[in-house]
Every structure is written in structure tokens, then in C-alpha cells.
VOVEX-248882 format. One record per residue (C-alpha): residue in one letter; x, y, z; residue number from 1. Coordinates in steps of 0.5 Angstrom, whole numbers, plus 500, padded with zeros to 3 digits. Layout:
residues N
 resn   x   y   z resi
    A   X   Y   Z  NUM
...
END
This chain:
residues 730
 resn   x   y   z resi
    X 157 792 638    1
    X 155 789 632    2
    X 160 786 628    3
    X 157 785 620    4
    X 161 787 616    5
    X 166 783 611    6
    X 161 782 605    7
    X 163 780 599    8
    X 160 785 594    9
    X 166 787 591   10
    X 168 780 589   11
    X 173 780 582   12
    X 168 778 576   13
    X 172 771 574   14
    X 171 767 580   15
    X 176 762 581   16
    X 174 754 579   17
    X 169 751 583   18
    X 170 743 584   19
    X 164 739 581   20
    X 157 740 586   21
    X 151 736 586   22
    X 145 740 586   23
    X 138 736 588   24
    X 131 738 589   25
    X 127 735 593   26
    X 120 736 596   27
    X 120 740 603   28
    X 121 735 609   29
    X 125 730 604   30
    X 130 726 609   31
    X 137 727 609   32
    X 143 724 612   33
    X 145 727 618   34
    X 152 730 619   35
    X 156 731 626   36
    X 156 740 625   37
    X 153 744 624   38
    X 156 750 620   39
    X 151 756 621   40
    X 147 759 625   41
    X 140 761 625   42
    X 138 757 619   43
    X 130 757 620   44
    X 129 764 622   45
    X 123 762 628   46
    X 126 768 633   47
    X 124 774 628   48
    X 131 776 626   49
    X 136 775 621   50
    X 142 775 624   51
    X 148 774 623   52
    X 146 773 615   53
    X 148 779 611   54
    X 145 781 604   55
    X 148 786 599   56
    X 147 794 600   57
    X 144 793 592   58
    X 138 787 595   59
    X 135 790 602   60
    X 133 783 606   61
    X 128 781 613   62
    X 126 775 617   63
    X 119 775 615   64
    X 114 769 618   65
    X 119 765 620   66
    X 124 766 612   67
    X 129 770 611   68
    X 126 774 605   69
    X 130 779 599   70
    X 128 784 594   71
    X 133 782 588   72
    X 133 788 584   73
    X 133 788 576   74
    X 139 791 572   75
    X 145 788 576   76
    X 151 786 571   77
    X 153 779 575   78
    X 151 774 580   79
    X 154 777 586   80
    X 152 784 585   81
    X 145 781 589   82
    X 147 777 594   83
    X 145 774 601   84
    X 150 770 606   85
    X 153 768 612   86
    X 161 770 614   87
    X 166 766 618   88
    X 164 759 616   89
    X 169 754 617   90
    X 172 750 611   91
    X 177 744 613   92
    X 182 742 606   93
    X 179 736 603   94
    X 172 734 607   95
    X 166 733 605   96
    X 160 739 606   97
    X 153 739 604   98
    X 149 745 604   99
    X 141 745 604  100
    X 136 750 604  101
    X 128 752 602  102
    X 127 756 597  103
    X 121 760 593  104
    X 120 766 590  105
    X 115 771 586  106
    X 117 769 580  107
    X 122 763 577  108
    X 129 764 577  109
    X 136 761 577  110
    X 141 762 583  111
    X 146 761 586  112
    X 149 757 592  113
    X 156 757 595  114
    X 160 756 600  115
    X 168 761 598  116
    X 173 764 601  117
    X 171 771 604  118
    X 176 775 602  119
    X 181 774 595  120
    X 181 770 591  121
    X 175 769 593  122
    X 176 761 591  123
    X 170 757 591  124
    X 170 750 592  125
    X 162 749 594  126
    X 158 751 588  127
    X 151 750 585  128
    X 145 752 582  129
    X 138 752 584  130
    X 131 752 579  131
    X 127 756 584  132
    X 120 757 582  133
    X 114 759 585  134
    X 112 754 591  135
    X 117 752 596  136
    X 122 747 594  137
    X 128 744 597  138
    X 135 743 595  139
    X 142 740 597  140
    X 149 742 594  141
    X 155 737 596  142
    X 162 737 594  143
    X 169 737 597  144
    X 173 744 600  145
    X 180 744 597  146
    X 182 750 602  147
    X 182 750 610  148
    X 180 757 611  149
    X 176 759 618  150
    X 172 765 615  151
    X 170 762 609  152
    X 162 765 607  153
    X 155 761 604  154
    X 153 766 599  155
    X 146 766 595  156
    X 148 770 588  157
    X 142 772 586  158
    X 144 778 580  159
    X 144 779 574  160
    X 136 780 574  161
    X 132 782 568  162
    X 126 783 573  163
    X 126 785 580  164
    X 123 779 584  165
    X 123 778 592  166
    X 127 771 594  167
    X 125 768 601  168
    X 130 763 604  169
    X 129 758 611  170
    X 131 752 614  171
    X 139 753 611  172
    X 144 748 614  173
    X 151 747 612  174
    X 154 742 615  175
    X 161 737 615  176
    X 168 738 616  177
    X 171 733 623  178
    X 173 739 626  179
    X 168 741 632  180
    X 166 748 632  181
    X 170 752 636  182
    X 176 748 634  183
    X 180 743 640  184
    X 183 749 645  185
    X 189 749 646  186
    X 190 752 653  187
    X 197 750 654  188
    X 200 749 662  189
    X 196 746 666  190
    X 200 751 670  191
    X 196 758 672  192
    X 200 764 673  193
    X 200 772 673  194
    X 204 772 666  195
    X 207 778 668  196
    X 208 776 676  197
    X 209 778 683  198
    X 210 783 687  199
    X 215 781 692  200
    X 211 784 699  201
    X 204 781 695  202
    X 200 775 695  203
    X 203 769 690  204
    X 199 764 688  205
    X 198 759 681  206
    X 192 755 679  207
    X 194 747 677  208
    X 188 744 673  209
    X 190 737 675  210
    X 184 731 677  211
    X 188 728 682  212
    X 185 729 689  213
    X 192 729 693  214
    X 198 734 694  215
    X 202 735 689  216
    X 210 738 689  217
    X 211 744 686  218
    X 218 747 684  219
    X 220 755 683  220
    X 225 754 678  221
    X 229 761 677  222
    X 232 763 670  223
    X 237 757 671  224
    X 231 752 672  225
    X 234 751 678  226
    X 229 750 684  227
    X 228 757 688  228
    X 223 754 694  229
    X 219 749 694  230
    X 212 746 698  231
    X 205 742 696  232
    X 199 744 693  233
    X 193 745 696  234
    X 187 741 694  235
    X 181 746 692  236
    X 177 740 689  237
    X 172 742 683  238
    X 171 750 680  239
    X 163 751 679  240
    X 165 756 674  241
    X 171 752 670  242
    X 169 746 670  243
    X 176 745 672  244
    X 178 740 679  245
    X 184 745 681  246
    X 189 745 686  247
    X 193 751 688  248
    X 201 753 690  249
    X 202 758 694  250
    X 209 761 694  251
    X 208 768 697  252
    X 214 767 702  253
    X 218 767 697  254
    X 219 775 695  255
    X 227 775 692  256
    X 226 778 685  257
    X 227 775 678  258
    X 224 771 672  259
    X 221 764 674  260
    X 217 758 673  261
    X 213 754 676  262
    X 213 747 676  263
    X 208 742 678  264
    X 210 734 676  265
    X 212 735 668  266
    X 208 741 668  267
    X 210 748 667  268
    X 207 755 668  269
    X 208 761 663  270
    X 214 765 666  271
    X 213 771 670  272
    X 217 775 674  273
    X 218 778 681  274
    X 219 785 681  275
    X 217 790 685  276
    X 216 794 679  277
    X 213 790 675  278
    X 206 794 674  279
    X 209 801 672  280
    X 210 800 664  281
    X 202 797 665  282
    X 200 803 668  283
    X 202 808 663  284
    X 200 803 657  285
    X 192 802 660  286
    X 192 810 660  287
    X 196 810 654  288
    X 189 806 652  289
    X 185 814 652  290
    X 190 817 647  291
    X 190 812 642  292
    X 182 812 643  293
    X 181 820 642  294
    X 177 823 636  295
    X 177 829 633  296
    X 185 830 634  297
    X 191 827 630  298
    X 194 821 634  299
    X 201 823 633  300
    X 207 818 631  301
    X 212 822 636  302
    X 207 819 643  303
    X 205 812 640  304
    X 210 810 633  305
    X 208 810 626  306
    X 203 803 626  307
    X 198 806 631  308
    X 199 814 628  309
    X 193 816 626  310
    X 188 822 622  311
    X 183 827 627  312
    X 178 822 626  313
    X 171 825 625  314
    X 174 832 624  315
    X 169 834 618  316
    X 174 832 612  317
    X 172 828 607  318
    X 170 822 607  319
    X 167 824 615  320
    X 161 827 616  321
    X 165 830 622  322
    X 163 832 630  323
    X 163 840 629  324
    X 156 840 626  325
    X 153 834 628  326
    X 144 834 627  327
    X 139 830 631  328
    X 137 824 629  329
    X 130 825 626  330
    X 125 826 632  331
    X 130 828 637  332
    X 131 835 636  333
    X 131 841 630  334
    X 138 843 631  335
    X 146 842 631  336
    X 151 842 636  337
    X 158 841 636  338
    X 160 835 639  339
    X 167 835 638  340
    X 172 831 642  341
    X 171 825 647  342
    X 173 819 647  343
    X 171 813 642  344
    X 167 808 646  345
    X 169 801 644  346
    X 170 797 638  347
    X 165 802 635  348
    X 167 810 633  349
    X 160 812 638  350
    X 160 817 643  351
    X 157 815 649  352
    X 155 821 656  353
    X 154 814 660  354
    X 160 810 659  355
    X 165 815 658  356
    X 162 819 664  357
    X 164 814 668  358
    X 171 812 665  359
    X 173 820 666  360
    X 171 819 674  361
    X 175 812 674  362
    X 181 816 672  363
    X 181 823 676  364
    X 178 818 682  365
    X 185 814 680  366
    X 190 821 680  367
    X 187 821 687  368
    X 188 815 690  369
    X 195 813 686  370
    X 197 820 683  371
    X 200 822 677  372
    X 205 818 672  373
    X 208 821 666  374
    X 204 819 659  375
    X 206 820 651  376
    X 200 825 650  377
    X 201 833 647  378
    X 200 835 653  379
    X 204 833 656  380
    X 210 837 661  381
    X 205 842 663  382
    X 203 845 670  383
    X 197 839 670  384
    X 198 832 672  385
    X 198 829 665  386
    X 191 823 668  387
    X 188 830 669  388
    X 190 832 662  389
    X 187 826 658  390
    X 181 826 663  391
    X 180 834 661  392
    X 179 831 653  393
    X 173 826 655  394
    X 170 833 660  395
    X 171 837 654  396
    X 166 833 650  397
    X 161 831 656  398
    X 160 839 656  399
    X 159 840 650  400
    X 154 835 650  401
    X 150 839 654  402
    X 145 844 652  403
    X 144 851 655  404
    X 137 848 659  405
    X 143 843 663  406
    X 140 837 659  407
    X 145 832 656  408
    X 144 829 650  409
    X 145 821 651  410
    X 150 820 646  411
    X 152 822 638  412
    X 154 816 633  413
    X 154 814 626  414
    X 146 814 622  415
    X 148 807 621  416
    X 153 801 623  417
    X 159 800 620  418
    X 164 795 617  419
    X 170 792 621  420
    X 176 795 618  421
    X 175 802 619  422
    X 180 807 621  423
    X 176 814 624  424
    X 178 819 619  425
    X 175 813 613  426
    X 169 813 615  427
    X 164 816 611  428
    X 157 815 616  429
    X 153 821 617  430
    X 153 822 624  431
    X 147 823 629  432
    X 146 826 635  433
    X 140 823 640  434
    X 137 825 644  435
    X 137 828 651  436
    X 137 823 657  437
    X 136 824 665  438
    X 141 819 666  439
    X 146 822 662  440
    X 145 829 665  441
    X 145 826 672  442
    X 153 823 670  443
    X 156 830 667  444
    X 152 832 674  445
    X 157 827 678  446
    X 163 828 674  447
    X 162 835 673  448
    X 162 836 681  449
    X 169 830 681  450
    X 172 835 676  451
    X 171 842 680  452
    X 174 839 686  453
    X 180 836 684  454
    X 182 841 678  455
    X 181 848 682  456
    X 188 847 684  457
    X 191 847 676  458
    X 186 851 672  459
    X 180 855 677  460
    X 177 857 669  461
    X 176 850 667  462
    X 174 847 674  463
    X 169 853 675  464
    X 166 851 668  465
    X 164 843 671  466
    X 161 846 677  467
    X 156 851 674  468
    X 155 845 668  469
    X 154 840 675  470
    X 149 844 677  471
    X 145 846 671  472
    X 144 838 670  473
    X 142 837 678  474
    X 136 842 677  475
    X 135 839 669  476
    X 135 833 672  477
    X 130 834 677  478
    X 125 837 672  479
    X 125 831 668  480
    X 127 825 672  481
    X 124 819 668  482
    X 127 821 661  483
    X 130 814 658  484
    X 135 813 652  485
    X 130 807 648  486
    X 133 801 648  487
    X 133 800 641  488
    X 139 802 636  489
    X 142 802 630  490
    X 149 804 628  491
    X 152 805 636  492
    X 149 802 642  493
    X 144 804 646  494
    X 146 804 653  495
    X 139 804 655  496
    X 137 805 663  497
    X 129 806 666  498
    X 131 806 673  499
    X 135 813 674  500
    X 135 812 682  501
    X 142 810 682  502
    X 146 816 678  503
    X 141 822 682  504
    X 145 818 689  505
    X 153 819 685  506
    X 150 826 683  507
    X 148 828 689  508
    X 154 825 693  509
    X 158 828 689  510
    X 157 835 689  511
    X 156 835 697  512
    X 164 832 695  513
    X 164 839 692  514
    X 161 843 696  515
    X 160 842 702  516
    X 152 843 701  517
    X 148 839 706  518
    X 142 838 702  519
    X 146 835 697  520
    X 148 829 702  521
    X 140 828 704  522
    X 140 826 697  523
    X 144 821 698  524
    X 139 815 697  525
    X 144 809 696  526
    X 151 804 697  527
    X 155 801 696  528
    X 153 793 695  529
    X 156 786 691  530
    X 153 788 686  531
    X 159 793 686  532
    X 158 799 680  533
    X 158 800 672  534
    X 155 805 668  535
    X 148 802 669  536
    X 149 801 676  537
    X 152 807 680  538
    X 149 807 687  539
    X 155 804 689  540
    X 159 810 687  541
    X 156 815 692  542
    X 160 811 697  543
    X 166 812 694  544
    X 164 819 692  545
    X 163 820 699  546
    X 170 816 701  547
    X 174 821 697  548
    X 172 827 701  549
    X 171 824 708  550
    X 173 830 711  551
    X 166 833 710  552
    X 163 827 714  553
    X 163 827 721  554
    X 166 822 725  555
    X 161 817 726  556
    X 158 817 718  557
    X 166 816 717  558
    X 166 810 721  559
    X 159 807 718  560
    X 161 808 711  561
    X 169 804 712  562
    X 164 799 716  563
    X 160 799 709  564
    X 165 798 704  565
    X 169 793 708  566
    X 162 789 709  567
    X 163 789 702  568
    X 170 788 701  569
    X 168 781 706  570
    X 164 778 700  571
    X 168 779 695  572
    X 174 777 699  573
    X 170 770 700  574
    X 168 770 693  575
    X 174 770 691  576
    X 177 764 696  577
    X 170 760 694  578
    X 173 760 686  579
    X 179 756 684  580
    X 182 761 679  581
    X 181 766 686  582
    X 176 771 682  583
    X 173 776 687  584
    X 167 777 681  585
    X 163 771 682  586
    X 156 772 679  587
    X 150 771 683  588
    X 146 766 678  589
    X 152 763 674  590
    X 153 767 668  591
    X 158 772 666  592
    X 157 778 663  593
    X 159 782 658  594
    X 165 786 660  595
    X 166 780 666  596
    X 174 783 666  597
    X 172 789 667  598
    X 166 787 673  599
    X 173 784 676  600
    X 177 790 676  601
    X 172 794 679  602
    X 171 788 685  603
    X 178 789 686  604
    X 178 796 686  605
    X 172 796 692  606
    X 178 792 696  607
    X 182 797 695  608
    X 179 802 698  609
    X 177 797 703  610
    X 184 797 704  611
    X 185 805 703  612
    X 180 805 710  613
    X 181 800 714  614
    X 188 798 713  615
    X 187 791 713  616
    X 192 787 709  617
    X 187 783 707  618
    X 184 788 703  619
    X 190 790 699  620
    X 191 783 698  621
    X 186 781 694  622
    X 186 787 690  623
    X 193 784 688  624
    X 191 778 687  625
    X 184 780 682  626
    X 190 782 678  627
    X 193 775 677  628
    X 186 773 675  629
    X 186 778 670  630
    X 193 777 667  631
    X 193 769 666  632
    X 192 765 672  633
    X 184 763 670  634
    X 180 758 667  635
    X 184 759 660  636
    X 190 761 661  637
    X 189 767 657  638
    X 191 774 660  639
    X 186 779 658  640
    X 191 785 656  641
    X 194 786 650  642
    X 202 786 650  643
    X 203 783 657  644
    X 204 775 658  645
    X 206 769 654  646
    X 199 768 652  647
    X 195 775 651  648
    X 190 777 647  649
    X 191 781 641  650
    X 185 780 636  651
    X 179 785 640  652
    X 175 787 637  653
    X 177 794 634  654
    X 175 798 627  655
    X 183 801 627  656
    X 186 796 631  657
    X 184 791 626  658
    X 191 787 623  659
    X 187 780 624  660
    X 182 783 618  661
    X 188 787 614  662
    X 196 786 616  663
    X 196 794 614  664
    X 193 796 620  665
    X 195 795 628  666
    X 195 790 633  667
    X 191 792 639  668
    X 195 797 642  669
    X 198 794 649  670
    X 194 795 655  671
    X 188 794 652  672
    X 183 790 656  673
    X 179 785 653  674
    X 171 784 655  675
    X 173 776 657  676
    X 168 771 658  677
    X 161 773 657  678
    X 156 766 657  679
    X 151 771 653  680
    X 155 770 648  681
    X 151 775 644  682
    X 155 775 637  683
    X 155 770 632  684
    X 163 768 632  685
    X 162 767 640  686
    X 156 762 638  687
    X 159 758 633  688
    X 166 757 636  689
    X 163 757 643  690
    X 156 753 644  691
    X 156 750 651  692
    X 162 753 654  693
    X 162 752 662  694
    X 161 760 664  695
    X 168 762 666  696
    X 171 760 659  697
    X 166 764 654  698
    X 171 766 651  699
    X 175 767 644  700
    X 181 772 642  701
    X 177 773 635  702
    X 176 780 632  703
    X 169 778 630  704
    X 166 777 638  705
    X 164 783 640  706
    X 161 780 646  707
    X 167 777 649  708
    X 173 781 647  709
    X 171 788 645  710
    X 175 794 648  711
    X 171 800 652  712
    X 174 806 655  713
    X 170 804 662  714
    X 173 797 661  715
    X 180 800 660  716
    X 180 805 666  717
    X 178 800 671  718
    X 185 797 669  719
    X 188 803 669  720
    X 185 804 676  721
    X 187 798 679  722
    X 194 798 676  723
    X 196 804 678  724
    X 193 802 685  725
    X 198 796 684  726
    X 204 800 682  727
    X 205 805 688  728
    X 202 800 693  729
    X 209 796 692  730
END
């Protein structure tokens, strides 16, 4: 989600002393001595967008004819009540910067350009005026940075206006600092491991980045930093998506418990442990994650501990504009709906049907395939399984979205993005419900139809509500089969899909699961395949959909669907062999994806059932073995949950979980799965810190990258499937 925020438009009115700058105007094309970084992004403006440059609410800007142009109003008291800038610019104490850029306006004028800190004291090292006039000019600003501060802003000042005018800037460069963007990554031991460890009865292998062509000697050192076992490396050569020349340890005759490392030469890993308990805590943390994540309720200091406790967030108390009541966007509709509830999608505090449809499917389908374990939730002790309880929270909300027709509208969000950091009950936004789409009808059709066969054991009254609403989005669904979510939006995302083939399949397989009804099951028009499933793939679920109720199925559809499913399990398993770091993801075209952890956990989550239906060991040994992946033995040495290894993340990006940004507020609460590497590298933080990244190490824990290290309910409830999967298979 978009991650603009922090603008400086309430700078105190001193600023601190500015070290002497030069200014110099010179014509347009003027030489100037190259520098080795370059500090922005996006300085000439040629693609049409002026992202990731901010301008003050007070002075409305665009990317016009390749410039980045501002209406200054008239009327302002100080400089920087009109501004225009870019945030997380670094500043290295004592290096030497030079800021250039063109500039013409409507009227001649005298602005300001500096480069200071973000946040008080707002200290200026850089800072220089420049006469701008009517034609086009050129200028450079230089001087020397007295502070090292990584997320430091250019600013243009220009308020204190006597006549509104229009300013247009292009060709902005800030260059210095020895530094190279992104800084020198530390990625610690050579020595790859699952920083939370091994099960005993399961696979126990670590990654060695290491350019030596033989094998080498590896030790298990106990607690004692005595040698537990020993044995030789297995040369693995290069890895395409690391960059890395690898070997591999495999020590998984070893199955006594306690804490170890693993020590190859003078290098040694992380410590982990070897228990046979070692992902129950894991487990109810992941589904922790939800509770942490609802709206419309108070998050309670008893179940989570007064840093995360928490407001009803958009419960219709000031400042919110609240979920009780909530009016269309314009064009989408002419009335209002309740919609209260649900689950926070991400970073942001939207609402999707598409993204938390398919969470809430993920963990009834992990209840049936794991059972239930005990969560710090106010529904706890109650006759229903609590991962029923907090999945009902997200059910509750999918079904208000829906309209008496049977249609479902596609999400509710704010009219327009908000700032990082925001806690849910602060925020002010108005809230706007958008409009109806085939795919989110056909996902409350699937999870309806999931809710009405596992809940009729513990609340008839509820489970009856899901079928009568699966129902009544199959048959909408059919009468308006190509009614898409626009692939454009602002204050939430779009979670746009033009192909709907897909979530007709899932629908169908689920209400067969549900019913029993043929004619559902002739509906079922795909498979599972290695492209897996997410919320804009679903095909794939059909198959798992109709795994869980095999018992409607004859016995030669049964033995063709474990025939399918471990056909797939095959690739994954060879693609997970094929790579260094043994992920079982591997892109077909080379390039991560957004949520690339999540596409791990899901592909694990394929070997699971493999292993559910064919028995074979193999199976469930990859899907243990996908969660090393995840948790440290990969191409950063980063494991990708908060709370859970020596090196984890805790900067995702977050409105409340915000300490990065406030030391007021939270770190990510534990078991929060971070998004990982993505090549798209889609935010500025990514682009500037990141540039040439090999694909598997597009990755940085910084709370401004959305791209790579947000959260996501869909995200989360892979983790919670998958350990839970782990947990009771020990």
C-alpha cells in the first residue's frame, strides 16, 4: 500500500541554523561534475508520475509534460507552509552533497531548497535560495551534511506568497555521500539455518555461502560448544536466485533435542533448537496475528498486553467516520450499508472481500486439517474451536457486504491514503464502500459454502446464514458474470481481476463440498497446477476443496485428484531441490512477487496435502522443510517473522505496529509474516536502497517498503496453516 506520509507541513517556525550553501544559476544543459550516487528518485518525471514526491496539502501538485508542477496558493505565513519534497534521503555526517534541478514559474518568485531532517529538530544542513523567473533556469545548491540521518527530505519551500502562482520543477538530482544506496548489508554467518530449529523426526539441512568447490567439515555444536555429530558439506555450486555459490549440511540423522549451532570452518550459524515442540508457540502467535488485526472492536490488554492494547478502530467515534454506516463511493451505489467488522487487510486499514475471503477459508481449511488450539481472544472457552471463532469475525463482515440481490461489493476503505503512523480509532478518513464485483460474490460463494459444512456442528443458526448467502452469490454471480473491480485506486488498493473462471471453479467445488449436489461439481472447470493459488488465482482451491470432502467423490475421482495434487507436489519438490536456499517457490520467469513468502508457505502448503493423500514421507518433508526457508535459512539470513529468530524482522510496514516511525507505539506483534523479497520493488524506500538486487535478496526490513515487507491477513493465514501443519505432524 501506498507509503507517502511523513510530510513535513508542520515544521516548528525557527529552523535550525543552515550551514553556508552556494546557490549557482546557470543555463538548462549546464555541465556539472558527476558524483558517484544518486540520492532521489524520479527527478525528471518522463513516465507520467510524480511518485514518490510529496507536496503539502495547502499546494496541489502533478507530473505534467514531463515536470513536476505546483499550484503555490497566496496567503501563507512561512516558507514551509507550501512545500514539495521527497522523504527517506540519506545524509552521511560530514560529506559533501549537491542538489540540482530546473525551475520556472508563472510569475517570478524566490524559493527555497534544502535538504533536513524529516522529523524535529528539523535540522538543515543543506540550504539555498533560487531566483525563479519565468523562463526556464538551472541551479545548484552544495554544502556539507553535519547529521547522519537515513531518512532525511529535499524540500522546495515555497509559502509566504503574496499571489497565488504555479511552480514547475524537472531534472531534480541530489547527489553525494560514499555510502552506496542501500548501505553495506550485513548478512551476518555465512551459516544458513531455520533460526527457530528442527524437528526431531524431520528434515535438517543449512545453506553455507562459501566459494569453495569441495567439501567442507561441518560441526553441531551443543550448548556446551561441544561437537554433537559431525559430517561434510554437499557442494550445491551457484544459485540462480541468490547469487550465491552454496553448499549444504545435512544433518538430519541427528534427532537429540536441545540448542545448537552449526559450525563450518570459523563460521557459525545462528543458534536454534531441536524440539519436538518447537512450533506450537508459532502457531498461536500466527493466528494471534487476526485478533491483533480486527476492526470495530477493542483490542483488549488482557489477550494481548498493554503495547498492542487498542480502541475499536472505525466504530463511528470521532475522529472516525466509522464502518456502521458507510456511503458508496460516488457512481458506485445510492445507498449505505453497514459493514462493520472484518479484518484489517494489510498495512493499510482496507477491507477487502477477495483477500479476506480467501484468509478465512485458510484457517477453517487449517482447523480441519490440524484442529483447534487455545487463542487469547474474547471468545475464547466457548463450545466453538477458537480458529473457528476468530474466522467467524471475518465471516460476519463478508456477509454484510453483501446485498439482498446476493451481490457482494468488493471492498470499503478510506476516500483517501492515509499516513504512517496511524492508529485505527485516530483516523479521520471518510470511509467508502466500492462497488459490487463477480469475483467477490464468487469468493463469499466459496466461503459461505466452507462455513456451512464445518460450522453446522457448533452453531446450526450461523452455518444455515453462510449456505442461504453461498447460494444467493452463485446464482448473482451467474447473472452478472463479468462485473470487475477497476484496476485504479486511491486510499486502498484495488485488488483488480478480469478473469473470474477461476473463483466460479472454487465456488463450485465448494458448495458440492457442502451439498452434495452434482450440478455444482459439473461446474468444476479447474486444477490444482504450479502456479498454486492466491486471492487472484483460485482454481487450484477447487482441488483442495474438493480433497477436504473426498468422501462425496467416487473412488476413481479420488485416486485421479491425490494423482493431481501430488503431480504438483512433484514440481515443487524438484523446484525446491533445484535451489540453494531449498525453496519450493521458484518463479518461472525469475522474478519474485509481491508476497513472495506467502507464495512459499502456500507451495508448502500444496506438499502438505500431497503428503495428507499419498502418504509419502517426501511430501511432508518438503513442507517442513519450506519453513526453514521461511524462518533464516535463505539468501539474507533473515527470517521473515517477527519475534522468531536471532535475525527477524520487526519494521513491516504497518499504520499501528509503527515504533520504527514513533517509539510510542508497537513493534510488529510476533508472528507477523513479512511480504520478503519482491523484484518489482514497487516503493521508493525498495528502489533507493535495493537497485540491482539478485531476486531472492529483494528485500529490506524498513517500515516504508511496502513492496517487500508489509503484512496481509492472506499472508498471515499461510503461516498459520502451514504451522499448525507443522506443529501436530511432529
Amino acid at each position: 500500500m501506498s507509503f507517502r506520509s511523513r510530510l513535513a507541513c508542520a515544521l516548528t517556525a525557527t529552523l535550525t541554523a543552515t550551514l553556508t550553501a552556494t546557490l549557482i544559476a546557470t543555463p538548462p544543459g549546464g555541465a556539472h561534475a558527476a558524483t558517484p550516487y544518486e540520492r532521489v528518485l524520479n527527478g525528471a518525471f518522463d513516465g507520467g508520475s510524480k511518485e514518490p514526491w510529496w507536496s503539502s496539502e495547502t499546494t496541489p501538485s502533478r507530473a505534467e509534460g514531463g515536470r513536476l508542477c505546483a499550484d503555490v496558493p497566496a496567503g501563507t505565513a512561512n516558507p514551509w507552509d507550501s512545500m514539495i519534497g521527497q522523504n527517506d534521503i540519506p545524509l552521511e555526517n560530514g560529506q559533501p552533497y549537491k542538489l540540482t534541478f530546473t525551475a520556472v514559474a508563472t510569475k517570478s518568485v524566490t524559493i527555497k531548497a534544502i535538504a533536513q531532517m524529516s522529523g524535529p529538530p528539523y535540522t538543515t544542513p543543506i540550504a539555498g535560495e533560487a531566483q525563479v523567473g519565468t523562463s526556464v533556469r538551472a541551479f545548484e545548491i552544495t554544502g556539507a551534511s553535519t547529521i547522519a540521518e537515513t531518512k532525511s527530505q529535499i524540500a522546495f519551500q515555497m509559502g509566504g506568497a503574496a499571489e497565488a502562482y504555479t511552480l514547475c520543477l524537472d531534472d531534480i538530482s541530489f547527489t553525494g555521500g560514499v555510502i552506496p544506496p542501500g548501505g553495506v548489508r550485513d548478512l551476518g554467518s555465512p551459516v544458513r539455518v531455520n533460526q527457530v530449529g528442527y524437528l526431531p523426526g524431520g528434515p535438517k539441512r543449512a545453506t553455507i555461502v562459501t566459494p569453495g568447490t569441495r567439501p567442507l567439515t561441518w560441526r553441531l555444536l551443543d550448548a556446551a560448544g561441544r561437537a554433537a555429530a559431525t559430517g561434510t558439506t554437499r557442494v550445491f555450486g551457484a544459485d540462480a536466485m541468490s547469487g550465491d555459490h552454496v553448499h549444504t549440511a545435512d544433518f538430519t540423522r541427528y534427532r537429540a533435542r536441545g540448542t545448537f549451532r552449526l559450525a563450518v570452518g570459523e563460521d557459525v550459524s545462528e543458534p536454534f533448537e531441536i524440539s519436538e515442540s518447537l512450533y506450537g508457540r508459532l502457531r498461536r502467535d500466527a493466528l494471534a496475528y487476526f485478533y491483533h488485526n480486527r476492526s470495530g472492536i477493542p483490542i483488549e490488554a488482557k489477550h494481548v498486553g498493554a503495547a498492542y492494547a487498542r480502541p475499536a478502530g472505525h466504530a463511528g467515534v470521532a475522529p472516525n467516520q466509522g464502518d456502521l454506516d458507510v456511503p458508496c463511493a460516488p457512481g458506485a451505489c445510492d445507498y449505505r450499508m453497514d459493514v462493520r467488522g472484518g479484518w484489517y487487510d494489510a498495512g493499510d486499514h482496507g477491507k477487502y472481500v477477495v483477500n479476506g475471503a480467501l484468509a478465512a477459508w485458510q484457517l477453517i481449511d487449517a482447523y480441519e486439517q490440524a484442529g483447534d488450539v487455545r487463542l487469547a481472544i474474547p471468545e475464547a472457552g466457548g463450545t466453538m474451536p477458537d480458529i473457528l471463532d476468530e474466522a467467524k469475525w471475518e465471516l460476519d463482515f463478508l456477509l454484510r457486504m453483501q446485498r439482498p440481490d446476493g451481490m457482494v461489493h468488493h471492498k470499503i476503505h478510506d476516500a483517501a491514503w492515509t499516513g504512517l503512523p496511524l492508529r485505527p480509532e485516530a483516523d479521520p478518513q471518510a470511509r467508502r464502500l466500492f462497488p459490487v464485483s463477480t469475483a467477490a460474490t464468487l469468493n463469499v460463494a466459496a466461503a459461505g459454502a466452507r462455513c456451512h459444512r464445518v460450522y453446522r456442528r457448533f452453531d446450526r443458526a450461523f452455518s444455515a446464514r453462510c449456505l442461504e448467502a453461498a447460494k444467493k452469490a452463485w446464482a448473482a454471480a451467474h447473472r452478472n458474470p463479468a462485473l470487475y473491480a477497476p484496476a485504479e485506486s486511491v486510499g486502498g488498493g484495488p485488488y483488480d481481476d478480469t478473469k473470474v473462471s477461476d473463483e466460479f471453479s472454487w465456488a463450485a467445488a465448494e458448495l458440492f463440498a457442502a451439498t452434495g449436489r452434482r450440478s455444482y461439481l459439473e461446474e468444476v472447470t479447474t486444477g490444482l497446477t504450479t502456479a498454486n493459488f492466491s486471492w487472484k488465482e483460485t482454481g487450484g482451491l477447487a482441488d483442495l476443496a474438493l480433497a477436504r470432502a473426498r468422501g462425496r467423490l467416487g473412488p476413481v475421482s479420488r485416486l485421479r485428484l491425490a494423482a493431481r495434487v501430488a503431480e504438483v507436489a512433484d514440481a515443487h519438490l524438484a523446484d525446491l531441490r533445484a535451489q540453494g536456499y531449498a525453496n519450493p517457490f521458484l518463479p518461472a520467469d525469475g522474478m519474485y512477487v509481491w508476497g513472495s513468502s506467502s507464495a512459499t508457505a502456500n507451495t508448502a502448503l500444496v506438499l502438505a496435502y500431497a503428503h495428507e493423500l499419498t502418504r509419502l514421507p517426501k511430501y511432508r518433508e518438503g513442507a517442513l522443510e519450506s519453513l526453514d526457508y521461511l524462518l533464516g535459512r535463505n539468501a539474507l539470513n533473515q527470517s521473515y517473522v517477527t519475534g522468531y529468530g536471532e535475525r527477524a524482522g520487526k519494521n513491516q510496514h504497518h499504520r499501528f505496529w509503527a515504533h520504527q516511525l514513533d517509539p510510542a507505539l508497537p513493534y510488529p506483534a510476533p508472528g507477523s509474516l513479512a511480504g520478503g523479497p519482491n523484484s518489482g520493488l514497487q516503493d521508493p524506500v525498495a528502489q533507493r536502497n535495493l537497485r540491482g538486487c539478485a531476486p531472492a535478496k529483494c528485500y529490506i526490513d524498513d517500515i516504508g517498503s511496502y513492496a517487500t515487507n508489509e503484512v496481509a491477513v492472506n499472508w498471515n493465514s499461510a503461516l498459520a496453516w502451514l504451522t499448525a501443519y507443522a506443529d501436530t505432524t511432529a
